[in-house]
C-alpha positions as CSV (number, residue, x, y, z in Angstrom):
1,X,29.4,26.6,46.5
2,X,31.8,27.6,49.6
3,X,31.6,29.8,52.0
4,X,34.4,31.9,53.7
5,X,36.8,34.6,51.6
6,X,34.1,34.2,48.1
7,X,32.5,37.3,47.6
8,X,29.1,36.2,45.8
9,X,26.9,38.7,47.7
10,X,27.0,42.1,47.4
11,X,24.9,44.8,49.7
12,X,23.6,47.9,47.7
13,X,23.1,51.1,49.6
14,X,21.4,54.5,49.0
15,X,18.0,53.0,47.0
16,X,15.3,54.8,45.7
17,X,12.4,53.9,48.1
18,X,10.2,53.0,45.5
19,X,12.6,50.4,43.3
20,X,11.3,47.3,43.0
21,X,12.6,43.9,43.1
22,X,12.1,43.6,39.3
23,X,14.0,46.5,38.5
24,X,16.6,45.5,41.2
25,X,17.3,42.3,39.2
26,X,16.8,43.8,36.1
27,X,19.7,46.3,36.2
28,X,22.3,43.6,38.2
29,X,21.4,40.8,35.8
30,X,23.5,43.2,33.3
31,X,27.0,41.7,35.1
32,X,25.7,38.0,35.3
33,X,23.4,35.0,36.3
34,X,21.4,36.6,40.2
35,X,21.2,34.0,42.2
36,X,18.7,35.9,44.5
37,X,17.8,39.7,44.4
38,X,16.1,40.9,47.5
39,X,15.2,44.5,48.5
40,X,15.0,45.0,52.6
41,X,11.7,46.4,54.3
42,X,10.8,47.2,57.5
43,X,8.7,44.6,58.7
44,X,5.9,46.7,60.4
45,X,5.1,48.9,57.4
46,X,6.6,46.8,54.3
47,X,7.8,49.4,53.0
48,X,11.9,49.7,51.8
49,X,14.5,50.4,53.9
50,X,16.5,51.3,50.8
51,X,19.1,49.4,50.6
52,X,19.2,45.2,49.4
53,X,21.5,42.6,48.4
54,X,22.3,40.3,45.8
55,X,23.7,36.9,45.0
56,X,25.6,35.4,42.4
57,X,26.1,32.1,41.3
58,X,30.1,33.1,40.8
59,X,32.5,35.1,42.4
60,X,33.7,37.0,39.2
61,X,30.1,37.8,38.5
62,X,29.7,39.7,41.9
63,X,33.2,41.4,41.3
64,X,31.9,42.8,38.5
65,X,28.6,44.2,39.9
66,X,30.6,46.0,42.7
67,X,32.0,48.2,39.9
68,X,28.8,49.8,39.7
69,X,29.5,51.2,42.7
70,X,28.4,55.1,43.0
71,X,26.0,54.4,39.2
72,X,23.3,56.2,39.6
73,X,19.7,53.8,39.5
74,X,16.4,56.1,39.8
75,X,18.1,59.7,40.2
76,X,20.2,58.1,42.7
77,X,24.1,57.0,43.3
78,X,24.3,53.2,44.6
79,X,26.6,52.2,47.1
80,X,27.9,48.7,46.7
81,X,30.4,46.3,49.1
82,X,30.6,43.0,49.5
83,X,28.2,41.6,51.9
84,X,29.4,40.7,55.6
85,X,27.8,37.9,57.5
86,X,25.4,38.3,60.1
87,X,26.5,38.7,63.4
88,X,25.3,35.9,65.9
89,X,23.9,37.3,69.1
């Protein structure tokens, strides 16, 4: 699959602290086929840094999960955007 202007990954903002991966994939396997669903933690403690990201195998797919942007997952409103590449440094 290409790179550049294809929006297959999606960053998810404003998670519950204690959702797990499971229940990550669970509720954005609802829109279409994850590719990879990954929660971020903070390497020292392990513990989430409440927010993740996840991929699709198609772009329509990850256009349709970003309209669950501000759905509330565990007593809390998600916020979703396309992911941006990683700066270099």
């Amino acid at each position: 699959m290409g790179q550049g202007s294809v929006v297959s990954r999606i960053y998810i903002g404003n998670l519950s602290y204690k959702l797990t991966t499971d229940e990550l994939r669970e509720e954005f396997e609802t829109v279409g086929r994850l590719k990879e669903a990954s929660i971020v933690v903070d390497r020292s403690t392990g513990e989430s840094k409440g927010f993740a990201f996840c991929e699709y195998f198609t772009e329509e797919d990850a256009r349709k999960a970003l309209l669950k942007d501000g759905q509330e997952l565990k007593g809390r409103p998600m916020r979703i955007n396309p992911a941006r590449e990683r700066s270099k440094r």
